[in-house]
KELO-337034 format. One record per residue (C-alpha): residue number from 1; x, y, z. Coordinates in Angstrom, 2 decimals, always signed. Last residue first. Layout:
<lumkes>
pos = NUM c1 = X c2 = Y c3 = Z .
...
</lumkes>
This chain:
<lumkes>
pos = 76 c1 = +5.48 c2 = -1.60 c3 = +10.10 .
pos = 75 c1 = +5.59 c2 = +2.24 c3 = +11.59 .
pos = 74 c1 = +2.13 c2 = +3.80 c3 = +11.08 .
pos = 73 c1 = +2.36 c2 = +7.19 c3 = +10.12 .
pos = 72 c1 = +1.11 c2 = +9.95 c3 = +12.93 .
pos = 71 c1 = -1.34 c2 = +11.84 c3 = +11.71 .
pos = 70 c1 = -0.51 c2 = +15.90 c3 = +10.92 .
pos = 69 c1 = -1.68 c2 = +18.14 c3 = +13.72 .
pos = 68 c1 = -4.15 c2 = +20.76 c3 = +14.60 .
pos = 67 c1 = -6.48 c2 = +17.97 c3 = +16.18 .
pos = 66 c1 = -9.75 c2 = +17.66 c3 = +14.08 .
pos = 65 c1 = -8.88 c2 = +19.49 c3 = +10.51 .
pos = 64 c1 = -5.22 c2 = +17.79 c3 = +10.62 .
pos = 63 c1 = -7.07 c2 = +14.80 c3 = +11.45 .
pos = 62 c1 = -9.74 c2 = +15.13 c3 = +8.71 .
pos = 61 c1 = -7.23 c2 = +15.70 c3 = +6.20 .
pos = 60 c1 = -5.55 c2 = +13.13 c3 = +6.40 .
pos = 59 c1 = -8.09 c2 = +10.57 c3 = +6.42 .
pos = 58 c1 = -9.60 c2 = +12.64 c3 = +2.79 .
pos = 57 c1 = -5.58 c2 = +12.39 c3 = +1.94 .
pos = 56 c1 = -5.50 c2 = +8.45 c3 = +3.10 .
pos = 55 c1 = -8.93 c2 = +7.54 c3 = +1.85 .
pos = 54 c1 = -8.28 c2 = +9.35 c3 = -1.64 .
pos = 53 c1 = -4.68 c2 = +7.23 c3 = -2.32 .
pos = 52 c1 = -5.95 c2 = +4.53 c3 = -1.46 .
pos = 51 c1 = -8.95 c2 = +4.83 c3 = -3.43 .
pos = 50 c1 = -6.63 c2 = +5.73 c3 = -6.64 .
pos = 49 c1 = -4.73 c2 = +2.51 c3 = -6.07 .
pos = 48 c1 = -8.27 c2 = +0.69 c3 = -5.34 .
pos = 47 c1 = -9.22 c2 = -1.09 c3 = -2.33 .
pos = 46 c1 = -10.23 c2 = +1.60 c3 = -0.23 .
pos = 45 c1 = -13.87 c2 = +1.86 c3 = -0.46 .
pos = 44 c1 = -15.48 c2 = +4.57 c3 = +1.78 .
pos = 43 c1 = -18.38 c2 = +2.94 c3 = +4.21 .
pos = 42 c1 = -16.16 c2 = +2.79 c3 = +7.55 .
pos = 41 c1 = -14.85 c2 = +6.06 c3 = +6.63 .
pos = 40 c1 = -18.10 c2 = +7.59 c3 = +5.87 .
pos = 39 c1 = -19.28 c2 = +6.36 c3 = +9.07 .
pos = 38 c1 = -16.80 c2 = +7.75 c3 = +11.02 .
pos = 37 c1 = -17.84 c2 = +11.27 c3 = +9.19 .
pos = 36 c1 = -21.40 c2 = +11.30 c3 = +9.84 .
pos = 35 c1 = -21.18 c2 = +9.93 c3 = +13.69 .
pos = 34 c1 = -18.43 c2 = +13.16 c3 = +14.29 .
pos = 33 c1 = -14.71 c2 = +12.61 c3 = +14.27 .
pos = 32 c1 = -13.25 c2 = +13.68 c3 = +17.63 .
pos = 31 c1 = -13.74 c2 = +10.47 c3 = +19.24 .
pos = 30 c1 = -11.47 c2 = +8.68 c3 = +16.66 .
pos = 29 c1 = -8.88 c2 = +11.55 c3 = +17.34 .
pos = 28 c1 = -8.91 c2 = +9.42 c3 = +21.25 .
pos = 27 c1 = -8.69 c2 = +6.00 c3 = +19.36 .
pos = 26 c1 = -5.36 c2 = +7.35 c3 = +17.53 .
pos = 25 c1 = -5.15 c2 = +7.05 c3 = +13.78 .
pos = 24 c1 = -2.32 c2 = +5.52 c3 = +13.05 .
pos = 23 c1 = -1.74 c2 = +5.93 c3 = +8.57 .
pos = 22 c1 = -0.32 c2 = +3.37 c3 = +6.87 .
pos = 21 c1 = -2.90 c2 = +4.04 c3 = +3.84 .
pos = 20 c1 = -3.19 c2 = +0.51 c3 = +3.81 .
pos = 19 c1 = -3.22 c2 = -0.46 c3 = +7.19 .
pos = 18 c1 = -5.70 c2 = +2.05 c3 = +8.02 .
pos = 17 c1 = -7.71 c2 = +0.45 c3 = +6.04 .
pos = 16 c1 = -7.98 c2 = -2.69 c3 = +8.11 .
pos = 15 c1 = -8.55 c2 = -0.61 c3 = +10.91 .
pos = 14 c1 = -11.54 c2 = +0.76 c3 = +8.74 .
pos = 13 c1 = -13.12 c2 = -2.86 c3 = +8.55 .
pos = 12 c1 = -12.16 c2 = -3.26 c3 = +12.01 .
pos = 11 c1 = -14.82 c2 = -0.92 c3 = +13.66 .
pos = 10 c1 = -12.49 c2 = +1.82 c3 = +15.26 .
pos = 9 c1 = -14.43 c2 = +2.06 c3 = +18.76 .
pos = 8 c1 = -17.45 c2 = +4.42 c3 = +19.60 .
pos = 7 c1 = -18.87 c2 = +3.34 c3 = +15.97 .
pos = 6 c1 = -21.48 c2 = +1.35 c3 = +17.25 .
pos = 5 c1 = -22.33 c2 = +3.14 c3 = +20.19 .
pos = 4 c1 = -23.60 c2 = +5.89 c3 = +17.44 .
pos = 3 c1 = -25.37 c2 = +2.98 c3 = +15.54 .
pos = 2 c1 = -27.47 c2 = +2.48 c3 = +18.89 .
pos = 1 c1 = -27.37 c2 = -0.90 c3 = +20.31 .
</lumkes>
């Protein structure tokens, strides 16, 4: 399997982050991201307070760069 078919879903590892920056990020603005910057969100550490914090404005900013919008918060 190719690593780009790889990454054609939301691996879990960054769903997972996604929970802690409680931020939805929508499979279809998943598509939009390019190979180079999916993987840097699968490979970014978010863990951290301050790595939090970087993951969901870096996250942020990609979306708003991608779709013209602001992400959509994840309700809990």
């Amino acid at each position: 399997m190719a690593e780009a078919d790889d990454l054609a879903l939301i691996p879990r590892s960054v769903r997972d982050k996604l929970d802690r920056v409680a931020i939805k990020l929508h499979l279809k603005d998943w598509a939009l991201l390019t190979l180079a910057e999916r993987r840097r969100l699968v490979d970014q550490p978010c863990e951290s307070a301050a790595e939090v914090d970087r993951y969901r404005e870096e996250l942020s900013a990609l979306i708003r760069s991608r779709t013209g919008r602001e992400p959509d918060p994840l309700r809990r």
